[in-house]
Steps between C-alpha positions, in 0.01 A plus 500: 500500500335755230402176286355379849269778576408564120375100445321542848360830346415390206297172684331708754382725198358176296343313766297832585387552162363145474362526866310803315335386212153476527346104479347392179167494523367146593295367196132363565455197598338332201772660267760324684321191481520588102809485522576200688346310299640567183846489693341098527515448092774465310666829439367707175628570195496846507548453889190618705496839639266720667482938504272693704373795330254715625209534260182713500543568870569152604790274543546220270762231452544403141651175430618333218390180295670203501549472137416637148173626415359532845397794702661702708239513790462807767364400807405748819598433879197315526592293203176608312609502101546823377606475165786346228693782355680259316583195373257261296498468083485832431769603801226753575338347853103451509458897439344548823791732580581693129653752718725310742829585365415867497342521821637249714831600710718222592603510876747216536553133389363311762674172375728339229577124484837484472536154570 
């Protein structure tokens, strides 16, 4: 009977916690549409994934090249480029954002392919 009420308990407890938690934050449109379509190619090598940082006051969504020696492009909600931190020959982006690893905060991952 103890083993009873503790499991019953113990479920109430969980399924109020995950009742709880807040939503993730839907992603804009045209992100998501990113995102699709790469989910349309073959997968990557590394596998595709995408961060949201918040950068200079604005929210961005870095995501990552397909392959060697190509940027690593930020994009805004309004998927207007912002910048390549990253990535190309010299792994140092287009140096339109020389500061992006010290000033950008990453928020979440927004997506890894993990197919």
């Amino acid at each position: 009977m103890v083993k009873v009420f503790l499991s019953m308990a113990l479920l109430a407890l969980l399924s109020k916690e995950s009742c709880s938690k807040k939503k993730e934050a839907a992603l804009p449109a045209c992100i998501q549409a990113r995102i699709d379509s790469i989910r349309a190619q073959p997968r990557w090598n590394p596998p595709a994934r995408v961060e949201e940082y918040t950068y200079k006051g604005r929210t961005v969504y870095l995501f990552s090249a397909p392959c060697c020696d190509q940027y690593h492009a930020a994009w805004d909600g309004n998927c207007h480029y912002v910048c390549a931190p990253s990535g190309g020959m010299t792994g140092k982006g287009d140096r339109k954002c020389t500061d992006f690893a010290a000033e950008a905060k990453l928020v979440r991952t927004v997506w890894n392919d993990e197919r």
